[in-house]
C-alpha positions in Angstrom: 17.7 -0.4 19.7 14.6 -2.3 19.4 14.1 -3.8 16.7 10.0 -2.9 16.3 11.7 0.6 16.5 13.9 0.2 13.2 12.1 0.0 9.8 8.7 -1.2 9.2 6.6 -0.5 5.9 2.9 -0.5 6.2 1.4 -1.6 3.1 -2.3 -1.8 1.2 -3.2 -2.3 -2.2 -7.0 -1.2 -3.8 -7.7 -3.7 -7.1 -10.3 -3.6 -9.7 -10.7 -7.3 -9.2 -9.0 -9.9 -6.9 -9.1 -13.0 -6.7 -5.7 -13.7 -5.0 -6.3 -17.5 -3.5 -6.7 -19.1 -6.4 -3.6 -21.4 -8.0 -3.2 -19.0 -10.6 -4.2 -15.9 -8.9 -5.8 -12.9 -10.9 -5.3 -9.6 -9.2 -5.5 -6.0 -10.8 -4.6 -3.7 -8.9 -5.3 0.2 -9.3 -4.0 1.9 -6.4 -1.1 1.1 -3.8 -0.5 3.3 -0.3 2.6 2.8 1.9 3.9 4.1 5.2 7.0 4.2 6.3 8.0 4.0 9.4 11.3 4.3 11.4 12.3 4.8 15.1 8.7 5.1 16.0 7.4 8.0 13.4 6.3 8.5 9.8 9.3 9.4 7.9 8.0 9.1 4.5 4.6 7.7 2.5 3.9 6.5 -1.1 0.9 6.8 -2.7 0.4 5.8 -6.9 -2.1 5.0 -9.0 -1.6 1.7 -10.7 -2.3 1.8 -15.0 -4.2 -1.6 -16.0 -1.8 -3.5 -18.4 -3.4 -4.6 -21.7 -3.6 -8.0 -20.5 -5.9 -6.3 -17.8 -7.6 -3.4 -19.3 -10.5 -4.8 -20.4 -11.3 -6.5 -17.2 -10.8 -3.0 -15.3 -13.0 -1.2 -17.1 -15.6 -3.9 -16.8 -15.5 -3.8 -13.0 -15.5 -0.2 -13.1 -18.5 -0.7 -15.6 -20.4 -3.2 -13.0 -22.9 -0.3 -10.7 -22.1 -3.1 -7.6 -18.5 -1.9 -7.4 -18.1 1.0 -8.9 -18.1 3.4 -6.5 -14.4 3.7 -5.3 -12.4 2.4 -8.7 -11.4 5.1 -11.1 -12.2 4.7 -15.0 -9.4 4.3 -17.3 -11.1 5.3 -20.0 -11.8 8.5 -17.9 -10.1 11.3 -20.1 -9.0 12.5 -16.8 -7.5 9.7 -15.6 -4.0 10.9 -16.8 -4.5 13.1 -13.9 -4.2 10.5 -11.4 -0.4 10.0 -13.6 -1.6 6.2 -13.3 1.8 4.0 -13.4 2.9 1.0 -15.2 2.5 -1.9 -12.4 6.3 -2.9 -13.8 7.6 0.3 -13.5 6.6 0.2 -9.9 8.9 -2.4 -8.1 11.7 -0.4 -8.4 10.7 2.4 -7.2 9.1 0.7 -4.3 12.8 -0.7 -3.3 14.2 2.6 -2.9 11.3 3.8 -0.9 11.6 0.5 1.7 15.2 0.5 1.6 16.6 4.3 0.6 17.5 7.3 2.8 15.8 10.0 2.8 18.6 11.9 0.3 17.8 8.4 -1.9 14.1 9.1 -2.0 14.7 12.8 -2.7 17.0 12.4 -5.5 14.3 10.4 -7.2 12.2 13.4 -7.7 8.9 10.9 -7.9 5.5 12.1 -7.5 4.7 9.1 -5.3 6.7 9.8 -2.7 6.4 12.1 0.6 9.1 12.8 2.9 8.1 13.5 6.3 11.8 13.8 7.9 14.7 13.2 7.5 16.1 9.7 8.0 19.1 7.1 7.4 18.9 3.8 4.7 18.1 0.9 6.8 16.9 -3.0 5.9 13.6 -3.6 6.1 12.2 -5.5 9.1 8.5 -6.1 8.3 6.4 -5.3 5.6 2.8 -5.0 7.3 -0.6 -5.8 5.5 -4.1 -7.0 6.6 -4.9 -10.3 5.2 -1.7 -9.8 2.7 -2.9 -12.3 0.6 -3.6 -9.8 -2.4 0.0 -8.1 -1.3 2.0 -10.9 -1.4 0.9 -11.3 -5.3 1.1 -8.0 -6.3 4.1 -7.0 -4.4 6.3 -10.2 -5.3 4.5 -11.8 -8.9 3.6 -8.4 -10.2 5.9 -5.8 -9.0 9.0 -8.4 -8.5 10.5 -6.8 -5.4 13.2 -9.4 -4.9 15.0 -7.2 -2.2 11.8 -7.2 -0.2 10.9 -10.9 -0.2 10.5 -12.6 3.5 9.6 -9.1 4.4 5.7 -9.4 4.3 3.8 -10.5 7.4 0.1 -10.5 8.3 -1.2 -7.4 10.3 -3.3 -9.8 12.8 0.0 -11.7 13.2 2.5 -9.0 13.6 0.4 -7.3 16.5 0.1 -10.4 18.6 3.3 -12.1 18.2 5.1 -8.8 18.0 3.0 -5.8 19.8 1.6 -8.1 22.7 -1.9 -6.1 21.6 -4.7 -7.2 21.2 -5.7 -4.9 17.7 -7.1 -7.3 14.7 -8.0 -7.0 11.2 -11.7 -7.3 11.9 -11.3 -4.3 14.3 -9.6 -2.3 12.0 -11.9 -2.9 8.9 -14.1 -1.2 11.1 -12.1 2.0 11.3 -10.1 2.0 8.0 -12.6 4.0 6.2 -12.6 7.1 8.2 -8.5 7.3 8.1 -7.1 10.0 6.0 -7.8 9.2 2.4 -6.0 10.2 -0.7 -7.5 13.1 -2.5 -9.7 10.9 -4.5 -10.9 8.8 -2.2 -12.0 11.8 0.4 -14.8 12.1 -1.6 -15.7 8.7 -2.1 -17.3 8.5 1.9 -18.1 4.9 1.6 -15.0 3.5 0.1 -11.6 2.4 1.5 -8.3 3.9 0.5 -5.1 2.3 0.3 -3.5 5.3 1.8 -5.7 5.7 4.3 -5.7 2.1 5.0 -1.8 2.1 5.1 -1.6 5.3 7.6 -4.2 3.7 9.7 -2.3 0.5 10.4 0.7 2.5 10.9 -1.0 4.8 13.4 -1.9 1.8 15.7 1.6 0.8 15.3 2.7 4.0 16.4 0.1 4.4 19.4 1.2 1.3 21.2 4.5 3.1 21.8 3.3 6.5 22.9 
């Protein structure tokens, strides 16, 4: 089979503040969206909101604070913002694994919130996990979430389409188009702002459309 046909993750992360290229970078992330996909369809998505650690907090609610960027970060000090059943960003990792890497009976038996299966579908390596300018994903993913079974996996979006896709699709193109993708619940009503599950199933949907 072809391998662009096997298992690819499609991956985007929303922060409260990033500044990923520095030597020590600072990232806090507060929401992650993923799409898998495998033989060519969605099989399964995951979609979490990410709880500042107390390292962070302080610096999260002062972006959230700041009327600039406001407008598509949720308020930890929100009394609702156990609604969004925010997770703890080491908590994550593992549960990310078994998403990449599990079967669909493996995702199922994990009776977590985050994830959505679309089908059913086999455990399989991954090949690629895809991210626009995955700078902020490579911390976050690797420093923060420590997803040792998923390291090597993460290549650029811009990259991955030319080398792999022959197409001609870049991230400048799809900033562009990003913002009207579908959006998590929260974000649908936030008509300005990106989405990281949006962002996710819109990368994955050009992905997808090249082989229709």
């Amino acid at each position: 089979m072809n391998k662009l046909l096997r298992n690819h993750i499609f991956l985007d992360f929303e922060a409260y503040f990033a500044q990923p290229y520095q030597e020590c970078p600072l990232v806090v992330p507060f929401e992650i969206g993923a799409i898998r996909v495998q033989n060519g369809e969605i099989v399964a998505q995951f979609h979490a909101f990410i709880l500042p650690n107390s390292n962070d907090y302080e610096c999260a609610v002062n972006c959230v604070l700041d009327s600039n960027i406001n407008w598509n970060k949720p308020h930890p000090n929100d009394p609702n913002f156990h609604l969004f059943r925010p997770i703890e960003i080491t908590k994550l990792g593992p549960l990310f694994e078994i998403f990449a890497l599990g079967s669909s009976i493996d995702l199922y038996q994990l009776k977590c919130p985050f994830v959505s299966i679309q089908t059913s579908f086999s455990a399989h390596f991954v090949d690629s996990i895809i991210a626009k300018d995955p700078t902020l994903e490579n911390v976050v993913l690797y420093h923060q979430m420590k997803c040792k079974n998923l390291e090597g996996k993460l290549i650029d979006f811009d990259l991955f389409s030319h080398a792999f896709l022959g197409a001609k699709f870049s991230s400048k193109q799809a900033n562009l188009e990003m913002h009207k993708a579908n959006k998590c619940k929260y974000h649908s009503q936030k008509s300005s702002s990106h989405c990281a599950l949006g962002d996710a199933r819109y990368l994955a949907g050009l992905f997808i459309k090249h082989f229709q």
